[in-house]
Backbone atoms as SQL, in Angstrom:
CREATE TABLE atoms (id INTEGER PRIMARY KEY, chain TEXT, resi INTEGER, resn TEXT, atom TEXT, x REAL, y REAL, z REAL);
INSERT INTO atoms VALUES
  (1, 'A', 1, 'UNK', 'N', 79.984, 130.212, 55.828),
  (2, 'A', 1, 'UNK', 'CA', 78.552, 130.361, 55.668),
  (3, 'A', 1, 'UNK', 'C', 78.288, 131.119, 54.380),
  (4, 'A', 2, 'UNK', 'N', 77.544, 130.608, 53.740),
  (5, 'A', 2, 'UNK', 'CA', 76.900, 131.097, 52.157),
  (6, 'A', 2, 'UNK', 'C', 76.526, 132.813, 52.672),
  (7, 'A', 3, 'UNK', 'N', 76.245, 133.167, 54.043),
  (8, 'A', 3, 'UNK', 'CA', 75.740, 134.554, 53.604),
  (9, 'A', 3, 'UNK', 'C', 74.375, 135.222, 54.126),
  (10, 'A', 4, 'UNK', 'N', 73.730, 133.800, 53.469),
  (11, 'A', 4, 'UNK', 'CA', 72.462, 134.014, 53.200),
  (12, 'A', 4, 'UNK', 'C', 71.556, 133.332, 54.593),
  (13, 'A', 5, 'UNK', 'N', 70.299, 134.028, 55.045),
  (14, 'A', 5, 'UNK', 'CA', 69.465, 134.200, 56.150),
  (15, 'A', 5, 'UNK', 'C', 68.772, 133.072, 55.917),
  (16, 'A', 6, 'UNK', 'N', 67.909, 132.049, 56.224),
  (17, 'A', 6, 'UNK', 'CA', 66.904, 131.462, 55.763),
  (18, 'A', 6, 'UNK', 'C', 65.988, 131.961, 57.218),
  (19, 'A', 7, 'UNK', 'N', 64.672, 132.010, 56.920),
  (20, 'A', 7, 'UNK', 'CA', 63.505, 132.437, 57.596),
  (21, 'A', 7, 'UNK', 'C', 63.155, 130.542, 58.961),
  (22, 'A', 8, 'UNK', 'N', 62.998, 131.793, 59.627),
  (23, 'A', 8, 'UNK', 'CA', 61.983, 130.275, 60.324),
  (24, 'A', 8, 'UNK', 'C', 60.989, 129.324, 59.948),
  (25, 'A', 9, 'UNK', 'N', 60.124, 130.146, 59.180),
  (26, 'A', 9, 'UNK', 'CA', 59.250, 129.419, 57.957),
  (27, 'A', 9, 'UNK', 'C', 59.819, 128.760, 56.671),
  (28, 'A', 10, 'UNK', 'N', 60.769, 129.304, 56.578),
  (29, 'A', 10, 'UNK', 'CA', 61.226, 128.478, 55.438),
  (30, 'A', 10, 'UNK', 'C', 61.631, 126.572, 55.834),
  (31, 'A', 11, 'UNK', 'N', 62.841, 127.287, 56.862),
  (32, 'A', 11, 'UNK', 'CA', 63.260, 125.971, 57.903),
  (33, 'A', 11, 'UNK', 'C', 62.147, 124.941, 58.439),
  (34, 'A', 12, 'UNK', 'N', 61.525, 125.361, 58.961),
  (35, 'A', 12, 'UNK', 'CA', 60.115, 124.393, 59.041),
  (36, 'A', 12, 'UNK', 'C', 59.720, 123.247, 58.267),
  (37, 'A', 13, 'UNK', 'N', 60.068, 123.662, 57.097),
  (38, 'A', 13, 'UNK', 'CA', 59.664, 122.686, 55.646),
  (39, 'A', 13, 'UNK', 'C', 60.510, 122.274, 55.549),
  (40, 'A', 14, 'UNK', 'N', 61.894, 122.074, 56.576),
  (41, 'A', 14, 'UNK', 'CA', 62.725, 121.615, 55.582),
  (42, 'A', 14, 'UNK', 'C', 63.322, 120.090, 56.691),
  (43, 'A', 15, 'UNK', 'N', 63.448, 118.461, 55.963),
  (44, 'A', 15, 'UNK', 'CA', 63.796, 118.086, 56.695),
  (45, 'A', 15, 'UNK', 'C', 64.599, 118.207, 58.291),
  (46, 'A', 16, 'UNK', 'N', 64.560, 117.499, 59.248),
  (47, 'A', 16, 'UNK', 'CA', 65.089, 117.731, 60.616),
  (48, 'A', 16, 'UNK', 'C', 66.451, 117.836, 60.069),
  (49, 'A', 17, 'UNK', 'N', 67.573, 116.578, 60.149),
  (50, 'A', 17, 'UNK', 'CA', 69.148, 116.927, 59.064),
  (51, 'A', 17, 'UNK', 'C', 69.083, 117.960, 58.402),
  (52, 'A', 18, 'UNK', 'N', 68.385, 118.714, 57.883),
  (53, 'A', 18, 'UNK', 'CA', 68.766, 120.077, 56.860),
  (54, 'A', 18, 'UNK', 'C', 68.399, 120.780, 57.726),
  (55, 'A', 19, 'UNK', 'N', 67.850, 121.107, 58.689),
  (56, 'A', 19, 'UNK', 'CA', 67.266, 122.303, 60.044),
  (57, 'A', 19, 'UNK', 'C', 68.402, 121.646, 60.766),
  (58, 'A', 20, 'UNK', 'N', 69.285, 121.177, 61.146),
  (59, 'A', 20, 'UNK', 'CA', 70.102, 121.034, 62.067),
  (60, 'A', 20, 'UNK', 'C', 71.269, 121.250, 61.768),
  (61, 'A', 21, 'UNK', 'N', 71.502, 120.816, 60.131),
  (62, 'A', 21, 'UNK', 'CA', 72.764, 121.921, 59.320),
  (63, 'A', 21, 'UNK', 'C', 72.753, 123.032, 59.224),
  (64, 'A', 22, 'UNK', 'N', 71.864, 123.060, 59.009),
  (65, 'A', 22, 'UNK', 'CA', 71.710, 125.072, 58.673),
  (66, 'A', 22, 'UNK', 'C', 71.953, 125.655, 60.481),
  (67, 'A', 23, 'UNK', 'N', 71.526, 125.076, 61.305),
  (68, 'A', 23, 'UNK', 'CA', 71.436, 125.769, 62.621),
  (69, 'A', 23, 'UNK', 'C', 73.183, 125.265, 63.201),
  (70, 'A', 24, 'UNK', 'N', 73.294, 124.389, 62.839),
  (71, 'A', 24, 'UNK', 'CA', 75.230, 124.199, 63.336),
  (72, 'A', 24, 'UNK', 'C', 75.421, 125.225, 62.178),
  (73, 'A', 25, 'UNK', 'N', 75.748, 125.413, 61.054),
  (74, 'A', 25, 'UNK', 'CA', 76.568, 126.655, 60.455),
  (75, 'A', 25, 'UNK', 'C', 76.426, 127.650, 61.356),
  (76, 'A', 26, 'UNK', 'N', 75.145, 127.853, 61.317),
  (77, 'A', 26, 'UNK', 'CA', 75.169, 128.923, 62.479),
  (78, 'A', 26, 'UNK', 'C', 75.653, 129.425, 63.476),
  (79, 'A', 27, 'UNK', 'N', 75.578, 128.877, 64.151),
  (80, 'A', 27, 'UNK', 'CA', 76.605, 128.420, 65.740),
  (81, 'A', 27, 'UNK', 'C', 77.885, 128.742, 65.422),
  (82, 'A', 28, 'UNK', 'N', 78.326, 127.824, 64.178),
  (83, 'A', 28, 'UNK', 'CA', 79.860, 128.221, 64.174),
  (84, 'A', 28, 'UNK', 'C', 80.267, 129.184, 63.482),
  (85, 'A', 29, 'UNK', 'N', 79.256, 129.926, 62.298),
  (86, 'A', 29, 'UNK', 'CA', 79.795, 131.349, 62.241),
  (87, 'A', 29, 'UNK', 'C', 79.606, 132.391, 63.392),
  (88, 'A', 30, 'UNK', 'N', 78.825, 132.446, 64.134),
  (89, 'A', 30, 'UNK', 'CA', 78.696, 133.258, 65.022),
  (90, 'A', 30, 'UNK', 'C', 79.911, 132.559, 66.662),
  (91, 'A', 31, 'UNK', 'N', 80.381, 131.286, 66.470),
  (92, 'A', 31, 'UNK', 'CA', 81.697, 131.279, 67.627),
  (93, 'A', 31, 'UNK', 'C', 82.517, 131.852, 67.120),
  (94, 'A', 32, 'UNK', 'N', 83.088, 131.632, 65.571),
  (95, 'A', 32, 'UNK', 'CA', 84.108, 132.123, 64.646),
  (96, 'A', 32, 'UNK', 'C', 83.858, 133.633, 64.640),
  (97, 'A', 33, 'UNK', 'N', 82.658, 134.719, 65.066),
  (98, 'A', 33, 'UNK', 'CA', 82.825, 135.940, 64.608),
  (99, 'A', 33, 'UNK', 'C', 83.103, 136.196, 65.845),
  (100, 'A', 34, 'UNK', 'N', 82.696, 136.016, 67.002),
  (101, 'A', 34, 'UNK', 'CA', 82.468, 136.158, 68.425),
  (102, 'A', 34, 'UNK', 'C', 84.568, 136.352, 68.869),
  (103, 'A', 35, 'UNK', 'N', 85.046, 135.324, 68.477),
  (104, 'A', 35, 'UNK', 'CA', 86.177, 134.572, 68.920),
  (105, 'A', 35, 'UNK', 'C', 87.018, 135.803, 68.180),
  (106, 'A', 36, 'UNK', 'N', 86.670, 136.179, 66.635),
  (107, 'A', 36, 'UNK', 'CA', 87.250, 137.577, 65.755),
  (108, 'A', 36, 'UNK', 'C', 87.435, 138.506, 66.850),
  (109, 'A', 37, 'UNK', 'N', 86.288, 138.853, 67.414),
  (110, 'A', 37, 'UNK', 'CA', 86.165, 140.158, 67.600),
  (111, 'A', 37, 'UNK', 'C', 86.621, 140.514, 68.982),
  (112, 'A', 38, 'UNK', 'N', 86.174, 138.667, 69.894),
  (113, 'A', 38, 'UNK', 'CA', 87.229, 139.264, 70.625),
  (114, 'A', 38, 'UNK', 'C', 88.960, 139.596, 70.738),
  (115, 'A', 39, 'UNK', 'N', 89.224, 138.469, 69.836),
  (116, 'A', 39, 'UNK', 'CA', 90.949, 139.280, 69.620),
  (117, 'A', 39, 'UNK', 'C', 91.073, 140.413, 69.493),
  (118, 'A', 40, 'UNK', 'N', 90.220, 140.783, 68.167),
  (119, 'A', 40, 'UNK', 'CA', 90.531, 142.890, 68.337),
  (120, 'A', 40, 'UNK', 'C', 90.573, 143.147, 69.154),
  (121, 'A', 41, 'UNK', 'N', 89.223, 143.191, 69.972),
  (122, 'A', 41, 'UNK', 'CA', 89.283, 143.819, 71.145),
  (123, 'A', 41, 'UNK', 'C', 90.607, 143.864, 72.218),
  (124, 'A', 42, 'UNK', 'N', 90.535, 142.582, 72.425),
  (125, 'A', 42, 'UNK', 'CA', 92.101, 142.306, 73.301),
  (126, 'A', 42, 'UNK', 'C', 93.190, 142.944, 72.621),
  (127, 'A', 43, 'UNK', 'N', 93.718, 143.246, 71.232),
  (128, 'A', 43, 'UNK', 'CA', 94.454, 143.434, 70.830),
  (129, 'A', 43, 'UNK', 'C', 94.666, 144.926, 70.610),
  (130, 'A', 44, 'UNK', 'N', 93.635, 145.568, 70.775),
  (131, 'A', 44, 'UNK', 'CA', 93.880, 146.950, 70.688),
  (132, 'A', 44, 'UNK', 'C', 93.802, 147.276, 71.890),
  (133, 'A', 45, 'UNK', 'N', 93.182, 146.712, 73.184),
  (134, 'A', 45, 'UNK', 'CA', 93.376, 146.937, 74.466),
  (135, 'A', 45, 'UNK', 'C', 95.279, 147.137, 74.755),
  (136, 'A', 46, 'UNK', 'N', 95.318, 146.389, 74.553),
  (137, 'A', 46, 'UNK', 'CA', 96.904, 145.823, 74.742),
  (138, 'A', 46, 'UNK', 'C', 98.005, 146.676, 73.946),
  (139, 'A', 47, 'UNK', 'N', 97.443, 147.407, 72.479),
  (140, 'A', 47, 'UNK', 'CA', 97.912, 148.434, 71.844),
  (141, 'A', 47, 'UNK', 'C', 97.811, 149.659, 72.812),
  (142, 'A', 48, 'UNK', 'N', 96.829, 150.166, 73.523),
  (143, 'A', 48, 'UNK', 'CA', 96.473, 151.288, 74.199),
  (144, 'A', 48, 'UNK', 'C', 97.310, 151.416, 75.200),
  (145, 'A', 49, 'UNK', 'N', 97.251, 150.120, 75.974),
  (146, 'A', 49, 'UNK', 'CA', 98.182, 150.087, 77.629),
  (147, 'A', 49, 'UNK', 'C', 99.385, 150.025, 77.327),
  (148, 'A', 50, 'UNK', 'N', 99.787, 149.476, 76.052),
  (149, 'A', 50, 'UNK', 'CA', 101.533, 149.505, 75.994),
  (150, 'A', 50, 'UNK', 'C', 102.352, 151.172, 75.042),
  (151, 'A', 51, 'UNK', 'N', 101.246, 151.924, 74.696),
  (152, 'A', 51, 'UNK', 'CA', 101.347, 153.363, 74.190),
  (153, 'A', 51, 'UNK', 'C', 101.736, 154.416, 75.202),
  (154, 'A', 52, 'UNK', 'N', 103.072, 154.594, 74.757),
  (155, 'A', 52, 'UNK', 'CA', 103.365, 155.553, 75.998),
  (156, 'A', 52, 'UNK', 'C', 103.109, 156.945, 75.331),
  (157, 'A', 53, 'UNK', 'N', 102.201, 157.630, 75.913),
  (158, 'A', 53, 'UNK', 'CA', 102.135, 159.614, 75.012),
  (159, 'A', 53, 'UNK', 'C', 102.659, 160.058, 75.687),
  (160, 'A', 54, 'UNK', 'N', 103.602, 160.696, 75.204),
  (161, 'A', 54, 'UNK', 'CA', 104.327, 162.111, 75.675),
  (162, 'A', 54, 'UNK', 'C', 103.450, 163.415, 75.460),
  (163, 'A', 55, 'UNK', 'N', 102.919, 163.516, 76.630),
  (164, 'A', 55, 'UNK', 'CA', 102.013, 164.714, 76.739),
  (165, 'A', 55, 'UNK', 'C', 102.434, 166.515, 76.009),
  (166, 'A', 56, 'UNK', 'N', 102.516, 167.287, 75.773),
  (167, 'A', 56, 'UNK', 'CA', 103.343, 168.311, 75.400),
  (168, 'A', 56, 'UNK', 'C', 102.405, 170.043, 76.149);
């Protein structure tokens, strides 16, 4: 994804095919960030439970 926001008003004006591209990028940067973040998550979960501390 370029980055960049376009407004609801902008989209409006803009052919149906170009409002339906712009709204699939969408979708798939936000499965692609979604899908990121949950690995971290899982992955530092999984860092935590397999950390053994030796208390002192």
């Amino acid at each position: 994804m370029s980055g960049y926001v376009y407004s609801d008003r902008q989209l409006r004006e803009w052919p149906d095919a170009s409002q339906a591209a712009i709204y699939y990028e969408q979708a798939q940067n936000a499965i692609y960030n979604a899908d990121y973040w949950k690995h971290r998550a899982l992955s530092a979960e999984r860092r935590m439970t397999e950390h053994e501390c030796e208390e002192q």
